[in-house]
C-alpha positions as CSV (number, residue, x, y, z in Angstrom):
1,X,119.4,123.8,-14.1
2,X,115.9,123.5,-14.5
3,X,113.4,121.0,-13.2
4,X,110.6,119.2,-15.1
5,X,107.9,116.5,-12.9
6,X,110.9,117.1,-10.1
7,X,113.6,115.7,-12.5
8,X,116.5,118.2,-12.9
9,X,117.6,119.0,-16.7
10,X,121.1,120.7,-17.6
11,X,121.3,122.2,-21.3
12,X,125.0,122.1,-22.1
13,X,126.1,122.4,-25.9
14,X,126.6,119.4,-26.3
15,X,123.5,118.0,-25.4
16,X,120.6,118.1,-22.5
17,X,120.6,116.1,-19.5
18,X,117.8,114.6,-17.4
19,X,119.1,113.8,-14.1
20,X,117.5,112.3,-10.7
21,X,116.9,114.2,-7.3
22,X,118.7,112.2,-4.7
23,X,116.3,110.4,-2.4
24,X,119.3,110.3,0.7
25,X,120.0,114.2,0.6
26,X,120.1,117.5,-1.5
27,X,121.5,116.9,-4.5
28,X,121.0,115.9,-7.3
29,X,122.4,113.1,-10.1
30,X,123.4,113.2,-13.5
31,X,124.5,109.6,-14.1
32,X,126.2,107.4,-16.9
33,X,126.9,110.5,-19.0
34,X,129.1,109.2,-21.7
35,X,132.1,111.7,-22.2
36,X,133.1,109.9,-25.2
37,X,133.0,106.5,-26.8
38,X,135.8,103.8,-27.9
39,X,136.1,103.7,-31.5
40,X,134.6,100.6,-33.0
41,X,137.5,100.9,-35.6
42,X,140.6,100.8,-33.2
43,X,139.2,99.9,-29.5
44,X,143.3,99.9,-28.2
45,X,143.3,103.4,-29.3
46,X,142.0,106.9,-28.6
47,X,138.7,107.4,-27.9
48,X,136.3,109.8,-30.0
49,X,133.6,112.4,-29.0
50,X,130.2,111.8,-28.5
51,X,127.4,113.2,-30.0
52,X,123.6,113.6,-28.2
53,X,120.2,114.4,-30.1
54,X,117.5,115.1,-27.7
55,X,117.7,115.0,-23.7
56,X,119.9,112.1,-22.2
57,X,118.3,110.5,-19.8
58,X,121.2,110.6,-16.6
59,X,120.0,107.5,-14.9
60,X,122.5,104.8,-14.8
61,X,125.7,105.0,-13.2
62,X,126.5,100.9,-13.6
63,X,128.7,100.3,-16.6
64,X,132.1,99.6,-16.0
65,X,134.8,98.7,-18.6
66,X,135.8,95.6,-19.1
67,X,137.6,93.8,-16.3
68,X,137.6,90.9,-13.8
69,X,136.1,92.9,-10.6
70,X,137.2,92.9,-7.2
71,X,134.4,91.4,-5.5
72,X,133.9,88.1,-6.5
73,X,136.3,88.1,-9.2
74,X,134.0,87.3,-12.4
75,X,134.1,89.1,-15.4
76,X,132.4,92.0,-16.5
77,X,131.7,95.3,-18.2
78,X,131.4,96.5,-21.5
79,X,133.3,99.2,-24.0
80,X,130.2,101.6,-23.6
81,X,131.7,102.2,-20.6
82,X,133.6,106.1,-20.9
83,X,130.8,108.1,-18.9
84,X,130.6,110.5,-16.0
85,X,128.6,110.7,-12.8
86,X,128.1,113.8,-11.4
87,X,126.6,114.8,-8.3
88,X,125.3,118.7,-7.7
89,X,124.2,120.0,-4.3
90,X,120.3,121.4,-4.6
91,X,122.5,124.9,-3.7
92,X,124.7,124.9,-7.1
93,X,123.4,127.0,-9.8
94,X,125.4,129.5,-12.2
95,X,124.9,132.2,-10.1
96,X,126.0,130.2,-7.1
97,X,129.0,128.3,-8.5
98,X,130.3,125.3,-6.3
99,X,134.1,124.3,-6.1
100,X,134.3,120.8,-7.9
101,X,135.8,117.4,-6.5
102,X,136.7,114.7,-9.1
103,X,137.5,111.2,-8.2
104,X,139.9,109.0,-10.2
105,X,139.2,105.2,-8.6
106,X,142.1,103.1,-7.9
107,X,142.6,99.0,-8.7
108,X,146.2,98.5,-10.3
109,X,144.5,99.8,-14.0
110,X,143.0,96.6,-14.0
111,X,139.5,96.7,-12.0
112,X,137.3,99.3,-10.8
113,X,134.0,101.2,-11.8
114,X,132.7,104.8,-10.9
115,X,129.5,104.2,-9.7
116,X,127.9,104.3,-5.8
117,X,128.5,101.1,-4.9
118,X,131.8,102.0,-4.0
119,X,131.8,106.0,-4.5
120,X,128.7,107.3,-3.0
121,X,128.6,111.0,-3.1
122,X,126.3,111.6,-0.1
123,X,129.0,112.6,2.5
124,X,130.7,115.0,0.4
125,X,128.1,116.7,-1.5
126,X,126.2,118.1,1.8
127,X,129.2,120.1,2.3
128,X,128.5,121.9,-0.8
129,X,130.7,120.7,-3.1
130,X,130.1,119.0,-6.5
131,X,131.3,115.7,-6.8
132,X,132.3,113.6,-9.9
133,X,133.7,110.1,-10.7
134,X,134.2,108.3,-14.4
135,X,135.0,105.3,-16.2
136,X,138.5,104.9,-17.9
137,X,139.6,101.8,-19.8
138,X,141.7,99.5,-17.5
139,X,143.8,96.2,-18.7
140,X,144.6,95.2,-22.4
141,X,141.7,98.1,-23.5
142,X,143.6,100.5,-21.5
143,X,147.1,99.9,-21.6
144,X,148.2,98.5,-24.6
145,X,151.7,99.8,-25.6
146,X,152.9,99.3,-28.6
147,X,155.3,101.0,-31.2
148,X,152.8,102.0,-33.6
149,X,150.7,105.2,-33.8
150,X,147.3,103.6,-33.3
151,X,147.8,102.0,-30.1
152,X,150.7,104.2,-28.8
153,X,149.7,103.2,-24.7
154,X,148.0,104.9,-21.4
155,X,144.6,104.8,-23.3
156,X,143.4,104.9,-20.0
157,X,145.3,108.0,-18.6
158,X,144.0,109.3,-21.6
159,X,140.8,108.9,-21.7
160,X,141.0,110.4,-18.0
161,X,142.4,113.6,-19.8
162,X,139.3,113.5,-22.1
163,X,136.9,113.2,-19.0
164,X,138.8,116.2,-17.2
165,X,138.5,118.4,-20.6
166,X,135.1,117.2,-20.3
167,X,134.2,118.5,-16.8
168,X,136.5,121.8,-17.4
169,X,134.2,123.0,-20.4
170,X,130.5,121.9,-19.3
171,X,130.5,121.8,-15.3
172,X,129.7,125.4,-15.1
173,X,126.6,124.4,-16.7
174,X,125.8,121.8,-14.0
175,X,126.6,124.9,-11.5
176,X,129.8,124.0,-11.1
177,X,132.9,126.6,-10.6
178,X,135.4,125.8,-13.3
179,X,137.9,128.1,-11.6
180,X,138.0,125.4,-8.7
181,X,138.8,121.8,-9.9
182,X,140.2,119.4,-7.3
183,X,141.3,115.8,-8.6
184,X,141.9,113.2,-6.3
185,X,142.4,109.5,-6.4
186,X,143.5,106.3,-4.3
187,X,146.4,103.8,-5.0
188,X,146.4,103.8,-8.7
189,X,143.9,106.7,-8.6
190,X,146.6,108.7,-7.2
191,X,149.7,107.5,-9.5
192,X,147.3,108.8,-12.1
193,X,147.2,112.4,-10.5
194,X,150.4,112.6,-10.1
195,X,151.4,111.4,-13.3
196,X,149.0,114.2,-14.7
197,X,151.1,116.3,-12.5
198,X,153.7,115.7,-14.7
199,X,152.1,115.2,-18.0
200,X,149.2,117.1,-18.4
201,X,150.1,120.5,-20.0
202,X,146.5,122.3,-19.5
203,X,145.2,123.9,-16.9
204,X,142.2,121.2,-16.0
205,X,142.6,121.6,-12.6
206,X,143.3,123.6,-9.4
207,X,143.8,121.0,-6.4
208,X,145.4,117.2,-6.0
209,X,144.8,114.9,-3.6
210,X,146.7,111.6,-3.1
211,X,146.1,109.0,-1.0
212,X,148.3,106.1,-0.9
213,X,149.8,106.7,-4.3
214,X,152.4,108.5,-6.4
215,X,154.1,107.1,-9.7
216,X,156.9,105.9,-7.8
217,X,155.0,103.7,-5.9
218,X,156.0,100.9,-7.9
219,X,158.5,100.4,-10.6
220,X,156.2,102.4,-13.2
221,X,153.6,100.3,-12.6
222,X,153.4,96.5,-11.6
223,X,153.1,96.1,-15.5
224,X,156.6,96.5,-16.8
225,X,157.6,98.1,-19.6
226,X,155.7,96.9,-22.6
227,X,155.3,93.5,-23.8
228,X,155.9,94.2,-27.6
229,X,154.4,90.8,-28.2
230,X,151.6,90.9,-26.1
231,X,148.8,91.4,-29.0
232,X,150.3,87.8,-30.5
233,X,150.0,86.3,-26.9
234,X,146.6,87.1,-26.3
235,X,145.5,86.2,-30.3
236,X,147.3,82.8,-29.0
237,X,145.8,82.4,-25.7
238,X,142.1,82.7,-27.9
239,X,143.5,80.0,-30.5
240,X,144.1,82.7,-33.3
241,X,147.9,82.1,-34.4
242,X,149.9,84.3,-36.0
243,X,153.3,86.3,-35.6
244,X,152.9,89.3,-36.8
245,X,151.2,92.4,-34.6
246,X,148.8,93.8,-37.1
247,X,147.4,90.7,-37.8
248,X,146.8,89.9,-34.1
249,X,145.5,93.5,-33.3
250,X,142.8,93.2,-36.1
251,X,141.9,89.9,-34.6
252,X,141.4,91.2,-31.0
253,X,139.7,94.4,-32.3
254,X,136.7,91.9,-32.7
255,X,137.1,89.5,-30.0
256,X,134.0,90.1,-27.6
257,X,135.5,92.1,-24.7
258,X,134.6,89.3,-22.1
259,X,136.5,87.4,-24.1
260,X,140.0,89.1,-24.0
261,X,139.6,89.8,-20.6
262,X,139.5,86.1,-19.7
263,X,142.7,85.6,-22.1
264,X,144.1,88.1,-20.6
265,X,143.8,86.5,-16.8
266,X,145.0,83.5,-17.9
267,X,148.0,84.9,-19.9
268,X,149.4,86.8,-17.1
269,X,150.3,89.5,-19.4
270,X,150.2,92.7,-17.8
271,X,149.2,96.2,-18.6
272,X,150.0,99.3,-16.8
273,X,151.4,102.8,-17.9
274,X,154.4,103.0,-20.2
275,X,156.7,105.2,-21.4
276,X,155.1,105.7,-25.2
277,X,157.3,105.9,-28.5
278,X,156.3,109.7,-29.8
279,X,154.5,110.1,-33.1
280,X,153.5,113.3,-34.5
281,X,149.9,114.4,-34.8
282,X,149.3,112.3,-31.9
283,X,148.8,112.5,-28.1
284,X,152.1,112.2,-26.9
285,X,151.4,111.4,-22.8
286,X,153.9,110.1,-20.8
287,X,157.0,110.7,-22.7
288,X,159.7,109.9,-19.7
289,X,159.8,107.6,-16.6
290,X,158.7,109.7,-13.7
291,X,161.7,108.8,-11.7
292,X,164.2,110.8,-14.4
293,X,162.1,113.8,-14.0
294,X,163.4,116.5,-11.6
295,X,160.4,119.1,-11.9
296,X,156.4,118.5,-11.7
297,X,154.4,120.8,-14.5
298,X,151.9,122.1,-12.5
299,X,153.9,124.1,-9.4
300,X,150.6,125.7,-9.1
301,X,148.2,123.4,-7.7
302,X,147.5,122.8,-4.1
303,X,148.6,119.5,-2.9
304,X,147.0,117.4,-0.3
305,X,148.7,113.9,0.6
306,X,149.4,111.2,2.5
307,X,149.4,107.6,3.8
308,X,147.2,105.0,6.0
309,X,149.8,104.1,9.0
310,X,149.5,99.9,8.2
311,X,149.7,100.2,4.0
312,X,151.1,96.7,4.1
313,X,148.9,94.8,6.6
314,X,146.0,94.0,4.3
315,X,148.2,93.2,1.1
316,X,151.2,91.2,3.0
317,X,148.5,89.1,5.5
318,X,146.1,88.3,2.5
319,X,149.0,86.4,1.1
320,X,148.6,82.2,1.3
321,X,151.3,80.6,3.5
322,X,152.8,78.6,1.2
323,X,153.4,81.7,-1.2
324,X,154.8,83.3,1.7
325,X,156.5,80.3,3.0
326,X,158.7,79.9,0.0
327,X,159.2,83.5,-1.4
328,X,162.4,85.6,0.3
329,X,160.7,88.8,1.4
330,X,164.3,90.9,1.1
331,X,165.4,89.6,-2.3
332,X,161.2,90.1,-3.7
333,X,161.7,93.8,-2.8
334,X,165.0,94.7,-3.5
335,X,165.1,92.8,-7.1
336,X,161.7,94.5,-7.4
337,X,162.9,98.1,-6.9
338,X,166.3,98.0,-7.9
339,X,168.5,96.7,-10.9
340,X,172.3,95.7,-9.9
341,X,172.7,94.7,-13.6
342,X,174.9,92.0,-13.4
343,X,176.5,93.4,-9.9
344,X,175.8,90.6,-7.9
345,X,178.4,91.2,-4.9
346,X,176.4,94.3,-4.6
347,X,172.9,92.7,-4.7
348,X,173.8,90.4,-1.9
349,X,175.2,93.2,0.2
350,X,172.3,95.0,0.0
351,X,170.0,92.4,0.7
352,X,172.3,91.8,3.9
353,X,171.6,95.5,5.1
354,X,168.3,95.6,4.4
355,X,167.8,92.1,6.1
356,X,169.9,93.2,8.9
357,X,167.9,96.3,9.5
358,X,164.0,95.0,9.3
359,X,164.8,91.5,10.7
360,X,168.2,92.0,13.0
361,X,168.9,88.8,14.0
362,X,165.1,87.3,13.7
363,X,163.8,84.8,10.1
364,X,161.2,85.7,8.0
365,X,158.0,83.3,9.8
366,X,154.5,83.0,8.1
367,X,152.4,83.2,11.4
368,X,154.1,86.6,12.4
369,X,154.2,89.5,9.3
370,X,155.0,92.2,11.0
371,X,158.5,92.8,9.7
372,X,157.5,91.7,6.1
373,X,154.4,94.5,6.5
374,X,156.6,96.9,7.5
375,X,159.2,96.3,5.0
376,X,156.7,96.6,2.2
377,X,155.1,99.2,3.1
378,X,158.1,101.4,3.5
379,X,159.5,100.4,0.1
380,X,156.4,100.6,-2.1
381,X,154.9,103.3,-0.2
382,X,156.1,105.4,1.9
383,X,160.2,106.1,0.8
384,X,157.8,106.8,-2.7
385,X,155.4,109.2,-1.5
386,X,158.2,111.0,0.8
387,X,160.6,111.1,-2.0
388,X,157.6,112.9,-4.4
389,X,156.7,115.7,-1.5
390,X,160.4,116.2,-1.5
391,X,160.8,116.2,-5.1
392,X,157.3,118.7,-5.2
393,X,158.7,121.0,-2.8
394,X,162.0,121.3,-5.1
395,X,160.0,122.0,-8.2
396,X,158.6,125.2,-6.0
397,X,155.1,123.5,-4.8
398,X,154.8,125.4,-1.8
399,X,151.1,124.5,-0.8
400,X,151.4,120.5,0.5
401,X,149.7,119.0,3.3
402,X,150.8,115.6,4.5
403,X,148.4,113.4,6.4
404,X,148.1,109.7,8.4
405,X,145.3,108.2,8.3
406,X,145.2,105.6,11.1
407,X,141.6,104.8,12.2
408,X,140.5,101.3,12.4
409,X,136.6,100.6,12.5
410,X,133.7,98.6,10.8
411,X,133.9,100.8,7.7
412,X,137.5,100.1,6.8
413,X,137.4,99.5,3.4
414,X,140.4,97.1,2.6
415,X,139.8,95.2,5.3
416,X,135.9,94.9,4.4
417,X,136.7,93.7,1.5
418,X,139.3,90.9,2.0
419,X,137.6,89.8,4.7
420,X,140.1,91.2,7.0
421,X,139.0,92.0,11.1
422,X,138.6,95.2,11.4
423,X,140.2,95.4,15.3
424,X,144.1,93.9,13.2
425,X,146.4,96.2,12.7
426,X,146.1,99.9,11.6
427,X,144.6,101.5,8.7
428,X,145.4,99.1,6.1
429,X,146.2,100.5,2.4
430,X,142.4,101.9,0.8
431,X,140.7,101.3,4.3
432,X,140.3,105.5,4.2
433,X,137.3,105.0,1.0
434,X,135.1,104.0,3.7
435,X,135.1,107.4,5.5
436,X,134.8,109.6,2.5
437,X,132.0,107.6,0.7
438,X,129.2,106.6,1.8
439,X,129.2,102.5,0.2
440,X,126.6,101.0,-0.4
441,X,126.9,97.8,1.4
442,X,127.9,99.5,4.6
443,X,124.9,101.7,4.8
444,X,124.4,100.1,8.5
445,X,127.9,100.6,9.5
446,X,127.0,104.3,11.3
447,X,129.0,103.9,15.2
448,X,129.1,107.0,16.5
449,X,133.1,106.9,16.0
450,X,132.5,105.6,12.3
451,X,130.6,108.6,12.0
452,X,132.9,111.0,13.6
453,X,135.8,109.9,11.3
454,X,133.4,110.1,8.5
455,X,132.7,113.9,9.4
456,X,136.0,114.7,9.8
457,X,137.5,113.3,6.7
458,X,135.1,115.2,4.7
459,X,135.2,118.4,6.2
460,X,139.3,118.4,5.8
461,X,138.6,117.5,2.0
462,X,136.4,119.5,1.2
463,X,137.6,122.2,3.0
464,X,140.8,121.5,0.6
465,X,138.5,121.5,-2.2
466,X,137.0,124.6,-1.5
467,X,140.2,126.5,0.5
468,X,143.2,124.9,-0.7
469,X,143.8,124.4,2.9
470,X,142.1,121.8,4.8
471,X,142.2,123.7,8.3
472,X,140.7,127.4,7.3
473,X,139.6,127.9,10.8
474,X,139.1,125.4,13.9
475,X,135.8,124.3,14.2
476,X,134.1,121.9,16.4
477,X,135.1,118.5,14.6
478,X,138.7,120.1,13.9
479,X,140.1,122.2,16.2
480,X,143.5,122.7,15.2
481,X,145.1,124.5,12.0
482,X,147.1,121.9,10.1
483,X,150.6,123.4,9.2
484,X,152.0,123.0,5.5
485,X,155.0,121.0,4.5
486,X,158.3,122.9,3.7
487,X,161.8,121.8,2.9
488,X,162.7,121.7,6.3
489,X,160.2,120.3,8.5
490,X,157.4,117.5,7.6
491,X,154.5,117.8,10.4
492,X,151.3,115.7,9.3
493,X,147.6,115.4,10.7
494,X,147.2,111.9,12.0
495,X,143.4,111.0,11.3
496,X,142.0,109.2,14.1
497,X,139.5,110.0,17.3
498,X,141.8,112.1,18.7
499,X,143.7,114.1,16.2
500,X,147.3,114.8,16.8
501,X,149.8,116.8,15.0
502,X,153.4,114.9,13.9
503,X,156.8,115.5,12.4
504,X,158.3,113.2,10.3
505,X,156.3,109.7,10.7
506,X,158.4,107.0,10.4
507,X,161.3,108.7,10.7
508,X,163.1,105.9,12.0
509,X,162.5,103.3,9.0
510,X,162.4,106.5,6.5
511,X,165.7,107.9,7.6
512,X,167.5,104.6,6.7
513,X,165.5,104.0,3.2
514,X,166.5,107.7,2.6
515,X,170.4,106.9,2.9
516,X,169.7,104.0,0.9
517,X,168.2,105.8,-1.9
518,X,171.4,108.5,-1.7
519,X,174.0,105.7,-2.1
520,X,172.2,103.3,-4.6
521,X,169.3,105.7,-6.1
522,X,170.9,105.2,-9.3
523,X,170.1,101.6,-9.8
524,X,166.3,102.4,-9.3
525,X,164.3,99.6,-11.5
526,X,162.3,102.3,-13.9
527,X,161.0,99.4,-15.4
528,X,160.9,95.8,-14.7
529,X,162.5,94.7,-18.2
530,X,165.4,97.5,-17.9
């Protein structure tokens, strides 16, 4: 890296990049790199590479795909969207090589962006670690999954693939150590780890963290297996009528993105990742559901995961009463999870034991959740994210921590954003983001036990990032070593002022959806349209 007027430049091969120095710390930025770009000719389909003439000036880390954003719900973003951000301590140089950290951002594959609003690097980077977030394409752009070889499905995973070849090959450059990758990501962030745990056949990466997610966390997504009609809906939902796929694809290909987005919404089609019909010559991804595979692909890499102790208190409170009023809690779940085919004596007795253990003799009641928060978080996940440690340490992944993450304080992220008090319930699903990154709109939010979370969690993940063990040696802020996982014993670090070592959280509630699983495992819903 060299500096010219106090703006860093990295010469890679595949172009020159003029970067910022960061005005809250030492780093530096190199943002709104684009990794590749969505073919004008076939924007459902695989990206291709991008070429540079001249320096790139690494300034703008605000595109976002195209998407109806969390915040306040409008639609945005554009299909210049697949670039990189990356963030390099003052300290990183080739001679000094710094263990990297990439982020995959969460939002059901249908909203999110890489930039600092959410995903500010400043926390992590002063430990001396290079940190990196990108763009992927989310909803109809992402996940379209048809039967034909140009739009074959998980666009998105694979573009995610293209931005993790990306990093592998160039980051040395930027002073980072290509010999230590970590990828970690939230929710849907970390069903797209793990699904690269089982997919991705090169050696990208070193490390995983997930928080809050696995590929079982949901029937393979909430999308279901794939609407083979969806490109006529959407041509119908934007007046353009027609019955036949190619026709309708050709159509969308030009629709303005804003445009298909909005059909989209109001279609109530969904998009998610699929199980893709195999071509050859083509990128095959996810091949199988991940709930028929016994092995992971990468035994190698480190693991760090775990789960907020509330997961369900944000998403089952934020629902409107008369939606909760009239919906039965039990049956939502169980029909959700499980397929009894046309076994409906069975259905209704598992719905009676499952009622019967969450509610005992209570009714479900809209101004107390409790039971319906629990239930819903154990199902979606934690049985999930216990069943994949288990299934890890079977396939011979012998490095796993398991954490809790339990704190609840001003910048608990979930909560922020749904307008949720802070001082209700636990750690709500995604209320961790807060404490790892410092966002933008909570810049003020600094209480000294905000803070002391904050310098926790990022002295356990980097330390992850740059150990493979979070806990190399006590220190001040941490003074304990945090045990690994193993087939017979589950301790976990519960994050919170105090920090406490556990066995088996849960246990209760998990030792009961474990017997469930051995006795009706084999009518696990892979898909919604099984």
């Amino acid at each position: 890296m060299v500096r010219e007027l106090s703006r860093p430049i990295v010469h890679t091969p595949v172009g020159s990049f003029r970067g910022l120095q960061a005005q809250d710390g030492n780093y530096s930025m190199f943002l709104g790199i684009p990794y590749a770009r969505v073919d004008p000719d076939n924007v459902f389909g695989l990206p291709v590479p991008h070429k540079f003439e001249g320096i790139f000036d690494a300034v703008d880390d605000t595109s976002r795909c195209p998407q109806v954003e969390e915040f306040n719900h409008t639609i945005t973003g554009t299909l210049d969207c697949l670039h990189v951000n990356i963030y390099v301590p003052n300290s990183a140089s080739i001679h000094n090589p710094l263990p990297v950290m990439i982020y995959i951002f969460g939002g059901r594959y249908q909203f999110g962006l890489a930039g600092r609003y959410v995903y500010g690097p400043r926390f992590l980077v002063r430990h001396d670690v290079i940190f990196i977030t990108f763009n992927y394409r989310l909803g109809p752009y992402g996940f379209m999954c048809l039967d034909i070889s140009i739009v074959p499905g998980n666009q998105g995973l694979k573009d995610q693939v293209l931005a993790l070849r990306w990093i592998k090959e160039y980051i040395r450059h930027f002073g980072g150590d290509d010999s230590k990758i970590t990828i970690a990501g939230n929710s849907s962030g970390g069903e797209s780890v793990d699904l690269h745990q089982y997919f991705l056949q090169e050696p990208l990466y070193n490390r995983v963290i997930m928080q809050s997610g696995v590929s079982l966390t949901r029937p393979f997504s909430e999308a279901p297996d794939p609407d083979p009609h969806a490109p006529i809906k959407l041509a119908r939902q934007l007046n353009y009528k027609t019955n036949d796929n190619n026709e309708a694809l050709s159509f969308l290909n030009k629709v303005r993105p804003h445009e298909l987005i909005a059909a989209t919404r109001d279609s109530g089609v969904l998009f998610g990742p699929c199980v893709e019909k195999q071509f050859e010559n083509a990128f095959n991804y996810i091949t199988k559901y991940p709930a028929d595979l016994k092995t992971v692909t990468r035994i190698d890499a480190d693991v760090l995961i775990g789960i907020t102790n509330d997961e369900g208190f944000g998403l089952v409170t934020i629902i409107e009463k008369d939606i909760f009023e009239s919906t039965d809690f039990v049956s939502a779940i169980i029909e959700t999870f499980f397929d009894f085919k046309n076994e409906i004596n069975l259905l209704d007795e598992i719905q009676k034991i499952v009622r019967l253990y969450y509610y005992g003799d209570d009714v479900q009641h809209s101004d107390n959740r409790r039971t319906e928060i629990n239930a819903y978080a154990d199902f979606v996940f934690h049985s999930p994210i216990f069943r994949t440690v288990g299934k890890y340490l079977e396939s011979g992944v012998n490095n796993t921590y398991f954490y809790m993450f339990s704190f609840a304080g001003e910048r608990n992220y979930f909560k922020d954003v749904k307008k949720l008090p802070y001082t209700e319930g636990g750690a709500a699903h995604a209320d961790e983001l807060g404490y790892l990154f410092d966002i933008s709109y909570m810049k003020e939010r600094v209480s000294d036990e905000d803070m002391l979370i904050v310098d926790r969690m990022t002295e356990l993940w980097t330390n992850f990032v740059k150990y493979g063990n979070p806990t190399p040696k006590p220190s001040k802020l941490i003074p304990l070593q945090w045990p690994l996982v193993s087939q017979d014993k589950l301790p976990y670090l519960e994050i919170n002022t105090e920090l406490r070592l556990g066995s088996r959280p849960m246990h209760e509630r998990m030792s009961f959806l474990d017997l469930l699983y051995k006795n009706i495992g084999h009518y696990v819903r892979k898909a919604r349209s099984d």
